[in-house]
DRENVO-750106 format. One record per atom (N, C-alpha, C, O): atom name; residue in one letter; x negated, y negated, z negated; residue number from 1. Coordinates in nm, 2 decimals, m for minus. Example, Ala and Ser with C-alpha at 12.3 -4.5 7.8 and 13.67 -1.06 7.14 Angstrom:
! residues 2
- N, a, m1.32, 0.57, m0.78, 1
- CA, a, m1.23, 0.45, m0.78, 1
- C, a, m1.32, 0.33, m0.78, 1
- O, a, m1.42, 0.33, m0.85, 1
- N, s, m1.28, 0.22, m0.71, 2
- CA, s, m1.37, 0.11, m0.71, 2
- C, s, m1.29, 0.00, m0.79, 2
- O, s, m1.34, m0.11, m0.80, 2
END
This chain:
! residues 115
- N, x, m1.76, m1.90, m1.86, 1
- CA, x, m1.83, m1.94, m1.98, 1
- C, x, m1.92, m1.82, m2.03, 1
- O, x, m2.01, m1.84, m2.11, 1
- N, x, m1.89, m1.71, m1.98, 2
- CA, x, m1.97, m1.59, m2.03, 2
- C, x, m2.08, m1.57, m1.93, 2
- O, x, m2.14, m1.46, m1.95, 2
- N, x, m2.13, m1.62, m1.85, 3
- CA, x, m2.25, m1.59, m1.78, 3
- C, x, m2.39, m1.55, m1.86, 3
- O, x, m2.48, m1.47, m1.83, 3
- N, x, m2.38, m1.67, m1.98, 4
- CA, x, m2.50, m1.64, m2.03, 4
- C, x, m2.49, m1.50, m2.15, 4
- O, x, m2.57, m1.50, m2.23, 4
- N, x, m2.39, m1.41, m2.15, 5
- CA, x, m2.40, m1.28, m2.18, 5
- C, x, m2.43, m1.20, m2.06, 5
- O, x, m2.51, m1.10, m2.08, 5
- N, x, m2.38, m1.22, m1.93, 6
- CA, x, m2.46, m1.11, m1.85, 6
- C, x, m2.56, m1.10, m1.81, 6
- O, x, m2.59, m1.01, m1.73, 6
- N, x, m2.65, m1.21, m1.87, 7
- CA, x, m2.81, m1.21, m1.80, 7
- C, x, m2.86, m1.17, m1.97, 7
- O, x, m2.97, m1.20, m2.00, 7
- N, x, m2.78, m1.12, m2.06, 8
- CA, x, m2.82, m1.05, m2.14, 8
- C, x, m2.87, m1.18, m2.29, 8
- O, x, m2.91, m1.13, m2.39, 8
- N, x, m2.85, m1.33, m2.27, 9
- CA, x, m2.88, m1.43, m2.35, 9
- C, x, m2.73, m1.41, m2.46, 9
- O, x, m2.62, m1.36, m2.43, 9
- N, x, m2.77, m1.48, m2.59, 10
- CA, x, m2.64, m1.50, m2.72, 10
- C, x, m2.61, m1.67, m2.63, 10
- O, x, m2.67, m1.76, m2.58, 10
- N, x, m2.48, m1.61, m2.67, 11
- CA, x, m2.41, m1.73, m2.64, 11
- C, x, m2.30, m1.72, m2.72, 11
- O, x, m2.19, m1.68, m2.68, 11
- N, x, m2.35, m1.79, m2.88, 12
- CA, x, m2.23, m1.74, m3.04, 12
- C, x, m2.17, m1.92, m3.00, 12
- O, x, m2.08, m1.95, m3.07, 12
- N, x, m2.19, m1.97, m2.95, 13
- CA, x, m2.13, m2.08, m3.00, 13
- C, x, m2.02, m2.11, m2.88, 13
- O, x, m1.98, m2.22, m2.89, 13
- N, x, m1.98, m2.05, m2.81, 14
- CA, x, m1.88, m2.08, m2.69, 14
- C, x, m1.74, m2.09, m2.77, 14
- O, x, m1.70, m1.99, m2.84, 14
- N, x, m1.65, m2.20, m2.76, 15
- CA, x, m1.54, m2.15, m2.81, 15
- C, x, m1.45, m2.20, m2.69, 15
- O, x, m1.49, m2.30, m2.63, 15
- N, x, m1.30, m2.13, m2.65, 16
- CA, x, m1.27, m2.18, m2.54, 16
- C, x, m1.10, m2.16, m2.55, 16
- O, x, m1.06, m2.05, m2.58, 16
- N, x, m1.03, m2.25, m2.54, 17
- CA, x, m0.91, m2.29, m2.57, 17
- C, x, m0.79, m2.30, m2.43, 17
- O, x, m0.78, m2.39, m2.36, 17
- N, x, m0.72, m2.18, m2.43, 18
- CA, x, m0.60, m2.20, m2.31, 18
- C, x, m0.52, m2.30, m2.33, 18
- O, x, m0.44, m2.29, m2.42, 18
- N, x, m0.52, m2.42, m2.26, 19
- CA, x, m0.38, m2.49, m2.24, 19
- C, x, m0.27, m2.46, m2.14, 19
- O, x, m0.16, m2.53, m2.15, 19
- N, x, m0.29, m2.36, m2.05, 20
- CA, x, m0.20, m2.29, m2.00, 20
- C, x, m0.23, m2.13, m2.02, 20
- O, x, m0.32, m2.07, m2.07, 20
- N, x, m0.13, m2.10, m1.96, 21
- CA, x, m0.12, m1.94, m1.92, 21
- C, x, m0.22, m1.91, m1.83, 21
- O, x, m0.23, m1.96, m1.71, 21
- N, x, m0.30, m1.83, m1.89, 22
- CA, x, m0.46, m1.80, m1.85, 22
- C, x, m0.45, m1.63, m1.79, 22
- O, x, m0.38, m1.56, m1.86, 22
- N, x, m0.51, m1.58, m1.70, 23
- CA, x, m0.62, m1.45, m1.73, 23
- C, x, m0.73, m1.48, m1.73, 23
- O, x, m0.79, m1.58, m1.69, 23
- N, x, m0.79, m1.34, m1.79, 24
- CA, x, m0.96, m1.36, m1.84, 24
- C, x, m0.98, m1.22, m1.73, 24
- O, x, m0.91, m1.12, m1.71, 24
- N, x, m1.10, m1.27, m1.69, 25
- CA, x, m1.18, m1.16, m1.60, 25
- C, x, m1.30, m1.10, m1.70, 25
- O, x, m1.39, m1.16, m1.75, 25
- N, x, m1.28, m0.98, m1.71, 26
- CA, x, m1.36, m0.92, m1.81, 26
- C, x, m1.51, m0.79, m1.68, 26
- O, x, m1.48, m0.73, m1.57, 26
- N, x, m1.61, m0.81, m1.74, 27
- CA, x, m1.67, m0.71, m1.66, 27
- C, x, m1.81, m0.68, m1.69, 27
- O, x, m1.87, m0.79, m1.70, 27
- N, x, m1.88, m0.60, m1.70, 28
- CA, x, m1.97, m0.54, m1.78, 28
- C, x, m2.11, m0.61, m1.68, 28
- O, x, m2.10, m0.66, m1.57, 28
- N, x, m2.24, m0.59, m1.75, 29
- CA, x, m2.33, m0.69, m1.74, 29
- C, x, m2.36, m0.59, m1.59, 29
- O, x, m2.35, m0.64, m1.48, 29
- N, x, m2.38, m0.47, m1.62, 30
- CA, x, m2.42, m0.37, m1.48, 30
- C, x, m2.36, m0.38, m1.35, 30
- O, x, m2.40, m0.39, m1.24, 30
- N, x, m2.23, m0.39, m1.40, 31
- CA, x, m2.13, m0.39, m1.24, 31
- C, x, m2.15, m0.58, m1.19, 31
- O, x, m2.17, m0.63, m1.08, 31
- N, x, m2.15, m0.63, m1.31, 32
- CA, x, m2.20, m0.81, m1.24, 32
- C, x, m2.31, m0.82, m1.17, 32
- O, x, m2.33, m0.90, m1.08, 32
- N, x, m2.42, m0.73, m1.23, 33
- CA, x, m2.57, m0.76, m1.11, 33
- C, x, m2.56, m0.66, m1.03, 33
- O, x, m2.63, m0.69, m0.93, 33
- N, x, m2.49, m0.53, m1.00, 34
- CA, x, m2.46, m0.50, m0.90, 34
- C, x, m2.40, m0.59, m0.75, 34
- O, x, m2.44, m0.57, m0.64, 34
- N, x, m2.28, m0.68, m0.81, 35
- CA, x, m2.20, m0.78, m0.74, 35
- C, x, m2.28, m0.88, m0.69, 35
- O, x, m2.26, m0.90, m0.57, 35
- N, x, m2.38, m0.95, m0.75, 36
- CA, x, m2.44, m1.04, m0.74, 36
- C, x, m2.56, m1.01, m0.60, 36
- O, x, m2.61, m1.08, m0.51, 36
- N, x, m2.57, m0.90, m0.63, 37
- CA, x, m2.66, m0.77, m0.50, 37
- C, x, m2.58, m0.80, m0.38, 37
- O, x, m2.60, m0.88, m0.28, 37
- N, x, m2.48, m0.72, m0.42, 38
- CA, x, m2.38, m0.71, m0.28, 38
- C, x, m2.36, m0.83, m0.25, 38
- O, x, m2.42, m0.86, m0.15, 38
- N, x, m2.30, m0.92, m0.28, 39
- CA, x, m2.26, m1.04, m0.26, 39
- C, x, m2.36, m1.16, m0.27, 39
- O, x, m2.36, m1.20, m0.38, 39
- N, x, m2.42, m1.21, m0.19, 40
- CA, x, m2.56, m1.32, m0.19, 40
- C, x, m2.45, m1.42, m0.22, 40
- O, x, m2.48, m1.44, m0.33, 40
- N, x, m2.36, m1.48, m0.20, 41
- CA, x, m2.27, m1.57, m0.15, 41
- C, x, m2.21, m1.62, m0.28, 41
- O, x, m2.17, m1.74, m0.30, 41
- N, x, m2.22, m1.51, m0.38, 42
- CA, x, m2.16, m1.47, m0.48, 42
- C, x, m2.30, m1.58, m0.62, 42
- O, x, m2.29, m1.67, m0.70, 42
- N, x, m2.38, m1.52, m0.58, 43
- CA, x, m2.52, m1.58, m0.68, 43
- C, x, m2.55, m1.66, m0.63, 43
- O, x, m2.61, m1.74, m0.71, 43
- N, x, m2.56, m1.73, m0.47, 44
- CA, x, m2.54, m1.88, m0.44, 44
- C, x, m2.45, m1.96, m0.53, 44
- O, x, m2.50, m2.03, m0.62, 44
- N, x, m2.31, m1.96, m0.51, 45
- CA, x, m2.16, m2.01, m0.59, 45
- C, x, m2.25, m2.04, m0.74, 45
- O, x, m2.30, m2.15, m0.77, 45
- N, x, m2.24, m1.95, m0.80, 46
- CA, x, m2.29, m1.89, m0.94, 46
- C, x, m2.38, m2.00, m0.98, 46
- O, x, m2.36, m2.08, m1.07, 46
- N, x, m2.52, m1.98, m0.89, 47
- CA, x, m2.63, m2.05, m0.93, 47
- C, x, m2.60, m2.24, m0.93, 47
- O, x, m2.65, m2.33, m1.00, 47
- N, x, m2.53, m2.25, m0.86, 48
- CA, x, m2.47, m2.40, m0.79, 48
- C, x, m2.39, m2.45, m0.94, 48
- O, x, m2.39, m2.55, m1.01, 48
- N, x, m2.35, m2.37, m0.96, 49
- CA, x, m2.25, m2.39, m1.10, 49
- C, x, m2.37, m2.42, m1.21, 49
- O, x, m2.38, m2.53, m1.27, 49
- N, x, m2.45, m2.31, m1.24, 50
- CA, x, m2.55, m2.34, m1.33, 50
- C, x, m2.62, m2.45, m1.39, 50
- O, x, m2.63, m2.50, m1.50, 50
- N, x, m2.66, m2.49, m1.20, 51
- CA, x, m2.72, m2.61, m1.19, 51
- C, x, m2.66, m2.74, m1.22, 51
- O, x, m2.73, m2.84, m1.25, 51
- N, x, m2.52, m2.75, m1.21, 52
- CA, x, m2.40, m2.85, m1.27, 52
- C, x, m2.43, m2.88, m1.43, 52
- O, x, m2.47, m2.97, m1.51, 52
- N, x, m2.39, m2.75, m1.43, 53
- CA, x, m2.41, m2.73, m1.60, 53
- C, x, m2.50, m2.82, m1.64, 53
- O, x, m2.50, m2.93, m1.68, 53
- N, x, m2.59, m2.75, m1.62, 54
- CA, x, m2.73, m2.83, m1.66, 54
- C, x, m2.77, m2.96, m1.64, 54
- O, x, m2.84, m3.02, m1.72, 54
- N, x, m2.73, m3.02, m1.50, 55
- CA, x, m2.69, m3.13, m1.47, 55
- C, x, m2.60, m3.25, m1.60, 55
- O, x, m2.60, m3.38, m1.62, 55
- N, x, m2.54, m3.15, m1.66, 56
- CA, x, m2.43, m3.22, m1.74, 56
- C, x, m2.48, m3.23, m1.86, 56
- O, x, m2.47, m3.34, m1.91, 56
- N, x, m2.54, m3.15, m1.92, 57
- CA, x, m2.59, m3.11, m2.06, 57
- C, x, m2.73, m3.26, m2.06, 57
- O, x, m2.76, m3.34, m2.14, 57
- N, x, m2.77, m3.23, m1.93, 58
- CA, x, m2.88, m3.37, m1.95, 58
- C, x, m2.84, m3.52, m1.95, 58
- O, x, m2.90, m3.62, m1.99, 58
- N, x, m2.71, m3.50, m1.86, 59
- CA, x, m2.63, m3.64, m1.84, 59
- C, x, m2.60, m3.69, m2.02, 59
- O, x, m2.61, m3.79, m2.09, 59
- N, x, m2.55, m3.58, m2.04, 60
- CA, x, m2.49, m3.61, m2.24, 60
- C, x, m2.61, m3.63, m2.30, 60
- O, x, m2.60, m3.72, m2.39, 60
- N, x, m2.73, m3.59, m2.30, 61
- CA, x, m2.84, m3.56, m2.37, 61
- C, x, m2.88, m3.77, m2.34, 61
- O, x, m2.92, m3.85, m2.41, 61
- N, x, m2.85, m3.76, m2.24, 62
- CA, x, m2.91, m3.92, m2.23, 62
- C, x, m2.83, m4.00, m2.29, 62
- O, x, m2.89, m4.07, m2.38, 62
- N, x, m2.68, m4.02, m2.26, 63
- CA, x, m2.65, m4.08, m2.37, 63
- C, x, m2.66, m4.11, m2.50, 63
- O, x, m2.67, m4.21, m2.56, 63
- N, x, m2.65, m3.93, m2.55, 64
- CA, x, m2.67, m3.95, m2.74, 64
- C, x, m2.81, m4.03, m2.75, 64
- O, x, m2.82, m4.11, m2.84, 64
- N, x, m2.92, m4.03, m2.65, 65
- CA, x, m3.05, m4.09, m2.72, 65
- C, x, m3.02, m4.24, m2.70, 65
- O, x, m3.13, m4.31, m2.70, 65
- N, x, m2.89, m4.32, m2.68, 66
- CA, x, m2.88, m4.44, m2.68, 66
- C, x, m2.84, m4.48, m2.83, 66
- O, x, m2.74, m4.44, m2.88, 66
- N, x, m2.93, m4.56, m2.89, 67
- CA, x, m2.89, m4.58, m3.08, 67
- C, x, m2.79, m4.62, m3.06, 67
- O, x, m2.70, m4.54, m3.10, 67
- N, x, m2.74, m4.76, m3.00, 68
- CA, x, m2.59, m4.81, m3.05, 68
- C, x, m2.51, m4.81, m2.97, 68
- O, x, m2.52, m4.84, m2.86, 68
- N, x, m2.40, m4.75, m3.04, 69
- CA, x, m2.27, m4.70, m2.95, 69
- C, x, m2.17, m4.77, m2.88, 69
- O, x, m2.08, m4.72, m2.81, 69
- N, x, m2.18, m4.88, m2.89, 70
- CA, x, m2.13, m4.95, m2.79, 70
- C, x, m2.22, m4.97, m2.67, 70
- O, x, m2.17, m5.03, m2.57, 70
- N, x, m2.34, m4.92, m2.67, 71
- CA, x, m2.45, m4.94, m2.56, 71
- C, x, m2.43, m4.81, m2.52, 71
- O, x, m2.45, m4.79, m2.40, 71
- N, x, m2.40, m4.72, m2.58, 72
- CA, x, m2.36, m4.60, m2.50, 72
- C, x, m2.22, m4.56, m2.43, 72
- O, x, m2.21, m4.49, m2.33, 72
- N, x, m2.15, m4.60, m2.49, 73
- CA, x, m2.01, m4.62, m2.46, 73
- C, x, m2.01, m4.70, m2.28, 73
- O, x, m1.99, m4.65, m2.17, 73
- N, x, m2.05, m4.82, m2.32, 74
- CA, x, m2.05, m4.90, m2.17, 74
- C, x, m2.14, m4.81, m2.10, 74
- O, x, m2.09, m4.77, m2.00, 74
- N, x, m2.29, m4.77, m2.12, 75
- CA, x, m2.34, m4.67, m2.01, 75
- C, x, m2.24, m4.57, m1.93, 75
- O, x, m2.25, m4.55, m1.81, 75
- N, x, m2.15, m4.52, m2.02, 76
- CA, x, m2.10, m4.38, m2.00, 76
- C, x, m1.99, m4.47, m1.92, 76
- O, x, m1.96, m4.41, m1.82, 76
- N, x, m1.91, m4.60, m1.94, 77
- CA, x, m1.83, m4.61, m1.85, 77
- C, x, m1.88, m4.70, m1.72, 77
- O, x, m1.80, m4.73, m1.63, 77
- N, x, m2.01, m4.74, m1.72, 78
- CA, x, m2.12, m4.78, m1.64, 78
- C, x, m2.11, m4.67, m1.56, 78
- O, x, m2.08, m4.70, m1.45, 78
- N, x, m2.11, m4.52, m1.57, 79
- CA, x, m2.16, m4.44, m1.44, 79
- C, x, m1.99, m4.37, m1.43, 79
- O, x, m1.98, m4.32, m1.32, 79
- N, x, m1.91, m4.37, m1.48, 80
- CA, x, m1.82, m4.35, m1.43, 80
- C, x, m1.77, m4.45, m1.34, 80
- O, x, m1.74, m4.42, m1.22, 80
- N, x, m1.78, m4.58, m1.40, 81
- CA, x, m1.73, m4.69, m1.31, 81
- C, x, m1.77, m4.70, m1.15, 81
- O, x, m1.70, m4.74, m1.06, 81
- N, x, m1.92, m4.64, m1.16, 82
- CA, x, m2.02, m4.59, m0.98, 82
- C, x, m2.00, m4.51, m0.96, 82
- O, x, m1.98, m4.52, m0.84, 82
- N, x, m1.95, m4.35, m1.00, 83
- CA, x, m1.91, m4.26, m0.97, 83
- C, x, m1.76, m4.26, m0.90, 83
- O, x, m1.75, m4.18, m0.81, 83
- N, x, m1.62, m4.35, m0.93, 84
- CA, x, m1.49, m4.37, m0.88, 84
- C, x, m1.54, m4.48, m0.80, 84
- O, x, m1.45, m4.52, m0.72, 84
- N, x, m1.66, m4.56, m0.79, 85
- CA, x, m1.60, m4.67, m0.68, 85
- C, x, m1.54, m4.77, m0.76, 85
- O, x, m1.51, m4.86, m0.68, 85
- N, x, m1.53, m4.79, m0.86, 86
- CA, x, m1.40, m4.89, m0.93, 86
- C, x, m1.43, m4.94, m1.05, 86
- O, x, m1.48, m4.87, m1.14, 86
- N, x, m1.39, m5.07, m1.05, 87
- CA, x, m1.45, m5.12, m1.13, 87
- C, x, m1.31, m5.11, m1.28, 87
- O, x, m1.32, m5.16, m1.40, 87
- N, x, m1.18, m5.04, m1.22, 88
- CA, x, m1.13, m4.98, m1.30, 88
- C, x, m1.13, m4.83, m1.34, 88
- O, x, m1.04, m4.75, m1.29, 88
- N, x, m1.19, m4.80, m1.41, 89
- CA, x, m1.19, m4.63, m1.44, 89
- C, x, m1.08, m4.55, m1.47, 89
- O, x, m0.98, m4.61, m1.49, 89
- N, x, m1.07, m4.41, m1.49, 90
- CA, x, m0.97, m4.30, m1.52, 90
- C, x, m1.11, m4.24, m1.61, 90
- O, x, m1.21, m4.19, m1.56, 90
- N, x, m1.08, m4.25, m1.74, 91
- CA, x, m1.11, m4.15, m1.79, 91
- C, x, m1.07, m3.99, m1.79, 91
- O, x, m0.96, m3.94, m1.82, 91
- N, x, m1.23, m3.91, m1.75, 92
- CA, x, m1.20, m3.73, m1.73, 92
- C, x, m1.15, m3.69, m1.84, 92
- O, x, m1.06, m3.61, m1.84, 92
- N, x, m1.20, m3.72, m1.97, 93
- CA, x, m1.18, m3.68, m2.08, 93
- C, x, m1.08, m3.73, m2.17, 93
- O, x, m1.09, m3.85, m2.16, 93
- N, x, m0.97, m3.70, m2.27, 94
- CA, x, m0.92, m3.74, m2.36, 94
- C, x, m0.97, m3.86, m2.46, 94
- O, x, m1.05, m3.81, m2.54, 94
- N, x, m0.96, m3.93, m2.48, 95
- CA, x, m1.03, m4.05, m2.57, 95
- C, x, m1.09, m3.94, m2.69, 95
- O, x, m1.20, m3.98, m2.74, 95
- N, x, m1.04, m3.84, m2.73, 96
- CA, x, m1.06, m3.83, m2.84, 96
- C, x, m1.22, m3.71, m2.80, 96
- O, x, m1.34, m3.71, m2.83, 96
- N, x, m1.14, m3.63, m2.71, 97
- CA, x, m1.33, m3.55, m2.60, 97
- C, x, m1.42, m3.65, m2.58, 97
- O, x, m1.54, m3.62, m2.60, 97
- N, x, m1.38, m3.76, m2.53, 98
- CA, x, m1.51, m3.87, m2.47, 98
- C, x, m1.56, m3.90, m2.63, 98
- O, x, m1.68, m3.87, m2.64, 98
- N, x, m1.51, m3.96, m2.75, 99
- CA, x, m1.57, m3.96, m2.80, 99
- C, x, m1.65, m3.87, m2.86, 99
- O, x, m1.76, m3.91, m2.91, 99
- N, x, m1.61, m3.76, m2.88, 100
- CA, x, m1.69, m3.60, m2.89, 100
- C, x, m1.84, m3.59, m2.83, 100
- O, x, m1.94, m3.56, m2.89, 100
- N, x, m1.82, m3.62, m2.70, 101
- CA, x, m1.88, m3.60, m2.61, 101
- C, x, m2.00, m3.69, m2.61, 101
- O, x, m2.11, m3.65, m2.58, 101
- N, x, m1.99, m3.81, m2.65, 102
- CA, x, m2.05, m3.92, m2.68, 102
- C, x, m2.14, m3.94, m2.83, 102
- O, x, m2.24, m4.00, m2.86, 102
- N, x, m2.07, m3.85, m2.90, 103
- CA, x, m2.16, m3.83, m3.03, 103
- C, x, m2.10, m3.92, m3.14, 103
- O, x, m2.16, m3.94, m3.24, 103
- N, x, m1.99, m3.97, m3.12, 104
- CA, x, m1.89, m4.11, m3.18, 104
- C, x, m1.75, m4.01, m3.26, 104
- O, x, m1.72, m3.90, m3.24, 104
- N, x, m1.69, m4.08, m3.33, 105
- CA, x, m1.56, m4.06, m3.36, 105
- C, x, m1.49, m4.15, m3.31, 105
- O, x, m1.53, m4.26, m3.29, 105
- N, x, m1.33, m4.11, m3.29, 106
- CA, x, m1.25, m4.18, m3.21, 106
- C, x, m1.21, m4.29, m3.30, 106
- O, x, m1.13, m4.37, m3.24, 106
- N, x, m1.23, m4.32, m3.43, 107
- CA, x, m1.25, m4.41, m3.44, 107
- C, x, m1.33, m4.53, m3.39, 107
- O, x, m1.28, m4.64, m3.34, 107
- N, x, m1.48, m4.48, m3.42, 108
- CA, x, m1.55, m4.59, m3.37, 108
- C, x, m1.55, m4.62, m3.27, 108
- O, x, m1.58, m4.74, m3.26, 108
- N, x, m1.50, m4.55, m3.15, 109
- CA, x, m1.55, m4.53, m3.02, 109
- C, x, m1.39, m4.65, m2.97, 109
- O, x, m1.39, m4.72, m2.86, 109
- N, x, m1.28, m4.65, m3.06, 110
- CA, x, m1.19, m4.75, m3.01, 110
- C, x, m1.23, m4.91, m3.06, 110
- O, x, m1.24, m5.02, m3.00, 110
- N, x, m1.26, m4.88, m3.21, 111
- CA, x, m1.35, m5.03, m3.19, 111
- C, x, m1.45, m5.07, m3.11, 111
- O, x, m1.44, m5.17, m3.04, 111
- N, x, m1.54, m5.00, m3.10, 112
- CA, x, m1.61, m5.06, m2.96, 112
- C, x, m1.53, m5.10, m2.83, 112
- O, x, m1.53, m5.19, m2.75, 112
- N, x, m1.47, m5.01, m2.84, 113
- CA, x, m1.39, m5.03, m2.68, 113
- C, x, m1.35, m5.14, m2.67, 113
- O, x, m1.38, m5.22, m2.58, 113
- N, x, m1.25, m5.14, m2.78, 114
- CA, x, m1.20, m5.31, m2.77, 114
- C, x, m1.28, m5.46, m2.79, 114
- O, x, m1.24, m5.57, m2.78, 114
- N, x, m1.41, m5.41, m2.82, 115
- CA, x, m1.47, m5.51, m2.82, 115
- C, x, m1.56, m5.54, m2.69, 115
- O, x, m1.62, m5.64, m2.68, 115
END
């Protein structure tokens, strides 16, 4: 989650929460673009991740621009549903993250569901 401090960008809004027993890799912006030098393999990996990211940020971005939430709701389990193959899903996220995620509260987001 810290990448966009070693290319030297703020990144105040990250907040990040252990559900297990974690270590953190700590390492200064100099010795990371050094690494990134030595290691091509390393800023391939890296860059591939980025591009996820970003990937994902526009997947959400499309949803929020759907006005009603049950029309977003069914989208979001529309591409999950093509994504597993199955016309029964596993939700990735906690009911309570998907609605987060969605721009809904878990309230609303169970009434819709059930309807």
């Amino acid at each position: 989650m810290g990448e966009n401090w070693l290319f030297g960008a703020e990144n105040n809004n990250v907040f990040l929460t252990a559900e297990e027993l974690s270590q953190v890799c700590r390492i200064d912006a100099e010795q990371f673009r050094s690494l990134l030098i030595d290691l091509p393999q390393l800023s391939y990996e890296l860059t591939k991740h980025m591009v996820r990211q970003i990937n994902e940020v526009n997947r959400q971005n499309y949803y929020l621009t759907i006005y009603k939430i049950k029309d977003r709701i069914m989208a979001y389990f529309m591409d999950l549903s093509s994504e597993q193959e199955s016309y029964t899903i596993q939700l990735t996220l906690s009911l309570k993250d998907t609605a987060s995620y969605l721009g809904t509260t878990l309230k609303r987001c169970l009434e819709k569901y059930k309807n």
